[in-house]
N, C-alpha and C positions, 0 to 999 in steps of 0.2 A: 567458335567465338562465344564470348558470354554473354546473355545477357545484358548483363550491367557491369562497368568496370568505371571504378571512380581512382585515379593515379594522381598525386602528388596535390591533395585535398589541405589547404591549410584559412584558416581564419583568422583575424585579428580583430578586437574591438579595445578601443584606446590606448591601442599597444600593450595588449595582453592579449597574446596567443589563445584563442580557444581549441584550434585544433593546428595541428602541425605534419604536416606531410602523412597524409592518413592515404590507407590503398582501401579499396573492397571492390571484390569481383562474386557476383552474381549470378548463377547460372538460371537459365527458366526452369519453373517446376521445384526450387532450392529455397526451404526455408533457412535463414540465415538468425542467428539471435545476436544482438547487438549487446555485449555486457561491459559493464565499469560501475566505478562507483559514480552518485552524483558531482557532475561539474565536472567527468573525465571527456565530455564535450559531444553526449550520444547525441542529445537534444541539436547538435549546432551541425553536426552531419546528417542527418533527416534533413535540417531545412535547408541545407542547401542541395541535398537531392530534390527535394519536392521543390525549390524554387525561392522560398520565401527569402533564405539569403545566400548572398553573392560570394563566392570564394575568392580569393587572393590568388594574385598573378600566380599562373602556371599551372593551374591545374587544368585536367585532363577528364571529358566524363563521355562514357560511350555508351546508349542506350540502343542495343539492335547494331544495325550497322551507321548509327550519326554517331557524327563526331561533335561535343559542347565544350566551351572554354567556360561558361554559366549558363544556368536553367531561369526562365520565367517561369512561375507557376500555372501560366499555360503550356508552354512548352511539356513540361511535366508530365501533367494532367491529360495532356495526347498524345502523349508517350505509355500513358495505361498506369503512371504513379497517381496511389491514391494514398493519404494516411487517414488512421481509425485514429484521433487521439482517445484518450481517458476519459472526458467527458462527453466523447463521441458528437457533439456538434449535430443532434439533430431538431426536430422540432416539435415540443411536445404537445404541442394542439392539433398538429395532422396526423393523420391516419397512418398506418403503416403502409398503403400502397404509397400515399402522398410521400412520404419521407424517400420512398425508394425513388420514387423516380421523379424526383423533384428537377431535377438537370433538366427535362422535357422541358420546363416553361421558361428558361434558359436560351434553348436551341430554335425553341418552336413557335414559342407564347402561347394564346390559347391551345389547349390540348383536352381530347375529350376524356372522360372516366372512362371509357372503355378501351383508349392506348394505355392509361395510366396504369390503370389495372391488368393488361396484360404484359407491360414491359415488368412491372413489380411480382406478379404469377414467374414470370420465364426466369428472374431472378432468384426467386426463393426453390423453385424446382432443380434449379442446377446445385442446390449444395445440398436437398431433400428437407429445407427446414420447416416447421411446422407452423408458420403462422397466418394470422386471420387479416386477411388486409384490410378489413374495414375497423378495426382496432387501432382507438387512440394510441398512439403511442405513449404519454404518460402513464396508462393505467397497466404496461404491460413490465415485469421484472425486470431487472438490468441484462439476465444474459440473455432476452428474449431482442429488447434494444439494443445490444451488441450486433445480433444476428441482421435486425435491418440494416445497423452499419455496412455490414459484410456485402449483402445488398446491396443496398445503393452503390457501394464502388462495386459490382460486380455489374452493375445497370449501365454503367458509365465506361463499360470495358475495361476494366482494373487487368494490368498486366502483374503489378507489384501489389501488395496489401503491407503498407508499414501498421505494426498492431503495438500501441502505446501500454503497457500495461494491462493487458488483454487481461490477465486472471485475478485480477485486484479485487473484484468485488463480488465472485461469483463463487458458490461453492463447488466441493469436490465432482459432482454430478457436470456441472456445468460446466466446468475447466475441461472435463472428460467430452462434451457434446464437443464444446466450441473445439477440441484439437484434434477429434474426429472430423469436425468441417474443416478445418486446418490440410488432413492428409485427403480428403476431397480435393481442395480447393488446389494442391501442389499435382497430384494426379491430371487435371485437366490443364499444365503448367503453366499453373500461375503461380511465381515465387513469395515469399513472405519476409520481412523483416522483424522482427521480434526484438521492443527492448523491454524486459521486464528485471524485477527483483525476484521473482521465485523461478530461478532458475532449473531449479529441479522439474518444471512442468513443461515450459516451454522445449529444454534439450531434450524431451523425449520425441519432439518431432523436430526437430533441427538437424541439418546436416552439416549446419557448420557455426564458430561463434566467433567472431571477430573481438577481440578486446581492445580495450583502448584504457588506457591511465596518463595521467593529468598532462590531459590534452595531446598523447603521444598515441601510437602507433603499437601496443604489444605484437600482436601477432592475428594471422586467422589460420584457424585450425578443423581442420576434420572432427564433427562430432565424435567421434573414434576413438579418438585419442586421448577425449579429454573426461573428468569427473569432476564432482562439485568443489573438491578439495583442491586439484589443480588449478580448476578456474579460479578459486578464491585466492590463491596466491596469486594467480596472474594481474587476478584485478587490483589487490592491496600491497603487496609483498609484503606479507604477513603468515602464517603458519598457523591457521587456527584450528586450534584440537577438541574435537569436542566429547566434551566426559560428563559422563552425568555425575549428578550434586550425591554429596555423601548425605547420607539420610542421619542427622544428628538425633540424640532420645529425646524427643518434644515432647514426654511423657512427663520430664521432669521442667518444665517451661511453663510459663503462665499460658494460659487461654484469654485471649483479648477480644475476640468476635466469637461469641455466639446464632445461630439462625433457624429458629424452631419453625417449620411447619407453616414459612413464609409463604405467600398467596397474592396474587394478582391475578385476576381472571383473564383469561385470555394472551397473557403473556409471562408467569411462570404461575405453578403449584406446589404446595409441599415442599417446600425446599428449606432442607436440614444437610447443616454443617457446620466445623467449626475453623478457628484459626488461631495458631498459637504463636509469641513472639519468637522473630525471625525467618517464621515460616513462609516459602513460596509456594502459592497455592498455583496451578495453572487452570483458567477456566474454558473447555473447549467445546469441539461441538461446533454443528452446521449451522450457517446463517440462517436466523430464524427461529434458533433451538432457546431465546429466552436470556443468554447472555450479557450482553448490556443492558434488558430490562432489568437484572438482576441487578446490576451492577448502579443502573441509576434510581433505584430503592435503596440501596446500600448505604448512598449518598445524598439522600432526602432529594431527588430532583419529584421520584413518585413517589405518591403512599400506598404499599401493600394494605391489601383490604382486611387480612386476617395473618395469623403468626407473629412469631415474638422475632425482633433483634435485641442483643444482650451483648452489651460492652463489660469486659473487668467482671461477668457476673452479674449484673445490673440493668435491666429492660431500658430500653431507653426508645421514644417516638422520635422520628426525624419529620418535622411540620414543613421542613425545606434545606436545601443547600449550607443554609449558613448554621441549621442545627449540629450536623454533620460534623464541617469544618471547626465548629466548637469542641468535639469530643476528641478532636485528632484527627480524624479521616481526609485522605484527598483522593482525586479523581483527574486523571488526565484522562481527557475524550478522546476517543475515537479519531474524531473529525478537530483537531488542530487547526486547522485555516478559520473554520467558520466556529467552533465553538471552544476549544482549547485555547488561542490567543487571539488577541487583534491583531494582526499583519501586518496593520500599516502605524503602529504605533511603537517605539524604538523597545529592542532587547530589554532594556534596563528598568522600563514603565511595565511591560508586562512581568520580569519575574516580581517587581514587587509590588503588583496589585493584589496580592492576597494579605497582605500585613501593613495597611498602610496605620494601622493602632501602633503597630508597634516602633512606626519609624516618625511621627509625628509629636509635638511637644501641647503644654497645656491649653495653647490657642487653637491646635488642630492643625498646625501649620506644619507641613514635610519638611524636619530635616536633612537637608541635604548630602550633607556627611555622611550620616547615620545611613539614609539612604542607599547612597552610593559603595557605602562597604559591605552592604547587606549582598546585593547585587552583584555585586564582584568577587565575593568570597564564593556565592554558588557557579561562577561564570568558572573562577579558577576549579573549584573541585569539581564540576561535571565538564571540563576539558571544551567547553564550549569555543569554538573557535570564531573568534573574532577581534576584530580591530579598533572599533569602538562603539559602547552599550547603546549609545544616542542611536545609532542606526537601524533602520524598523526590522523588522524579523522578516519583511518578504526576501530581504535581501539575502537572507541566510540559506543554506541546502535545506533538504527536507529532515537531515537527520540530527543538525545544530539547531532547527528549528524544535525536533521533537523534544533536545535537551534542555531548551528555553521552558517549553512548559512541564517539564518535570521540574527544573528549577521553581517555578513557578510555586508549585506546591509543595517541595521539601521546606522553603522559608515561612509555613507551617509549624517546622517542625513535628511533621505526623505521626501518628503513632498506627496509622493504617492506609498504606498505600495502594489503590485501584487504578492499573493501568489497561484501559482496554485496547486492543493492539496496538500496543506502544511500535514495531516495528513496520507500520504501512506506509510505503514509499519511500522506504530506507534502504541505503546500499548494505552490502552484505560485511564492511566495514564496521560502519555506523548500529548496525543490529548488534554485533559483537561488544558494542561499547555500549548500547543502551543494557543489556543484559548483565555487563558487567559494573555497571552502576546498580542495576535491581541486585544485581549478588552483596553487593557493597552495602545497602539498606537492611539486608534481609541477617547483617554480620554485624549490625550497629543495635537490630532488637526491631528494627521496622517488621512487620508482618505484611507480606504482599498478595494481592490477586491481580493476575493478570490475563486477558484473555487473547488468546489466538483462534486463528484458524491453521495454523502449520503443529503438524507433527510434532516435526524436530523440534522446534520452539520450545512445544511442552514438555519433550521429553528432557532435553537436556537442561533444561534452564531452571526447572520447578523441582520440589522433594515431595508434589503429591498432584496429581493429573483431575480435575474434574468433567465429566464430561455430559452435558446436556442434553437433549433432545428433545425436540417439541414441548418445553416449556417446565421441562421434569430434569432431573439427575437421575443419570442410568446408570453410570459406573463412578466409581473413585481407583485410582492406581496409582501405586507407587512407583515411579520408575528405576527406582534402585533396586525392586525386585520385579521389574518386569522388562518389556520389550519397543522398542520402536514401532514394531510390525503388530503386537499386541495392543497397544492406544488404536493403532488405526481401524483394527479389526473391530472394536466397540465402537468405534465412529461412525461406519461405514455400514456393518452387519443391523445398526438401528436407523437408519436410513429411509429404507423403502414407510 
């Protein structure tokens, strides 16, 4: 018997199908990875495992030997389902024993520090992890805060561990600890659910991946059987080939960014390069190796203390954001939710809050017109899928969302595009189509940088690889004359 067996799983919300007679069988000890693109309805089968909602007549859910028609999220929860989302839900003024075994004042009410601290000790010892439990947990790194996650549902008797984008924010090292606690944590069998976008990590410890596409049922399949190119058909039904970029003579091209001997203490030094029109530059390298500080000096958010930037040949100081956006330059952040757009303010207000000069008449006053075609001509060319611009961007996936705020900044008209992981939280879909809009800039004269932490990314997508490290450039590589396995080797061999 398995485990977990979820038979004839389907949801509705206003009479649109989220999920449709979906199966998944669960074995103990069985990491399972959950893949689709956003909105193929990962999100909507979690919650109704863990409780939060109710499935539609006729489903079937076996946890052990109970038989459920629907789960409460108590029922759940004492059944040993626990989920880790992305933001991890814990609490950053207590301690890390406090956060582990916070469930005691729950169960118990008052509780001494010396249960607290040995239910949090017996936790951390079963997976060998290294941490200090009298340490805030704010002040401790995100994969450190993952690990109490792991914790605390292991405190709480976790039979299951759903893991939300478990390698979203952690580097190479740490994706490596956390899926070594992963083959721990399956060994003493406990099973796992995995829904992540870097599929390439999670299926190294998976034994199996369920797919799902728009809100159906693909298949699940034996890790064994399958590879990243398979799955990506399964998920899109799409064929995506990936070739690296022919290396055009940029010898004969203009040089548009120059970067002599840039300097920011403590967060990059020396940093000489250039960029010539059309070119894709990839900017890589561990978290922490100086990347988007670079990147937001580039963009007048800081001011480098010493070195030259040189537009067209020409020194130029950025005193702020809007010196930048003067010269041509744009910048889509990182973080989209919080710094990239407003959320909750409609498609068509955020792409054209950067030109509102140019859509306004002699009294200051938006015209509307003006406005609205502005906004809809980038809506049509970056294939933004929507229904109408009025609607706020939370409503949009994460991957329409990310093409709102590159819209945002082509209505610019830039002549230097800065995308810092333009691909985080994007299905394997959506990454193909943001890439193939940067190829589409980079064939019109835009000059780009963009920074990853994937491999692949850099190698296929870019016609020259930069690669960081504590605050320095270590290497530069072409990928037309080098290797996948060679990027990585410089990533990694500068590491320790």
């Amino acid at each position: 018997m398995a485990f977990i067996s979820m038979r004839h799983i389907s949801k509705t919300f206003h009479g649109i199908k989220a999920l449709n007679q979906v199966n998944l069988s669960l074995d103990y000890g069985e990491a399972l990875c959950l893949a689709g693109q956003n909105g193929c309805g990962k999100s909507t089968l979690i919650k109704i495992l863990s409780g939060v909602y109710q499935p539609d007549k006729g489903a079937e859910i076996q946890i052990g030997a109970t038989q459920y028609s629907k789960l409460t999220p108590e029922e759940s929860i004492d059944k040993g389902i626990q989920v880790i989302y992305q933001d991890l839900a814990l609490f950053p003024n207590l301690t890390v024993a406090e956060n582990i075994a916070i469930n005691l004042h729950r169960k118990f009410g008052w509780v001494s520090q010396d249960h607290i601290h040995q239910v949090a000790l017996t936790a951390i010892q079963s997976i060998n992890a290294n941490l200090d439990l009298n340490a805030i947990l704010e002040d401790l790194p995100i994969a450190q805060q993952q690990l109490v996650a792991i914790c605390r549902a292991l405190a709480q008797n976790a039979r299951l561990l759903i893991m939300d984008e478990p390698t979203a924010s952690l580097t190479a090292k740490e994706v490596k600890d956390l899926l070594d606690v992963v083959i721990k944590l399956k060994s003493k069998g406990i099973s796992i659910i995995f829904v992540s976008h870097k599929l390439q990590e999670v299926m190294s410890v998976s034994d199996s991946v369920l797919v799902l596409k728009d809100s159906n049922m693909v298949g699940q399949y034996p890790i064994r059987e399958m590879n990243e190119k398979r799955l990506g058909f399964l998920m899109t039904g799409l064929e995506i080939d990936y070739k690296r970029l022919d290396l055009p003579d940029f010898l004969q091209r203009k040089t548009v960014l120059e970067v002599r001997n840039l300097t920011l203490p403590h967060q990059y030094q020396e940093i000489n390069f250039s960029l010539r029109e059309g070119e894709i530059v990839a900017l890589t390298g561990l978290l922490g190796s100086g990347r988007t500080e670079l990147c937001l000096s580039l963009f007048g958010i800081t001011q480098p203390q010493s070195g030259d930037i040189l537009l067209n040949g020409e020194k130029v100081i950025f005193n702020t954001n809007r010196d930048a956006i003067a010269k041509g330059i744009a910048y889509v952040s990182e973080d989209r939710m919080h710094t990239g757009l407003i959320m909750a303010e409609s498609i068509h207000h955020n792409i054209i809050s950067t030109i509102f000069h140019k859509i306004t008449d002699k009294l200051q006053i938006i015209q509307s017109s003006k406005a609205y075609a502005s906004s809809q001509a980038l809506i049509d060319s970056l294939k933004i899928k929507v229904s109408d611009s009025d609607l706020p961007v939370n409503t949009l996936s994460g991957g329409n969302a990310q093409r709102v705020s590159i819209a945002k900044w082509l209505a610019i008209e830039p002549k230097i595009m800065i995308l810092d992981a333009p691909t985080i939280g994007v299905d394997i879909a959506n990454k193909e189509g943001i890439f193939q809009i940067i190829k589409s800039l980079a064939q019109q004269g835009i000059a780009v940088i963009f920074v990853t932490d994937e491999v692949e990314e850099a190698y296929y997508n870019s016609h020259r690889v930069i690669v960081m490290k504590k605050g320095r450039i270590v290497d530069e590589i072409l990928p037309a004359y080098s290797s996948e396995k060679s990027i990585a080797e410089v990533i990694y061999e500068n590491q320790q």
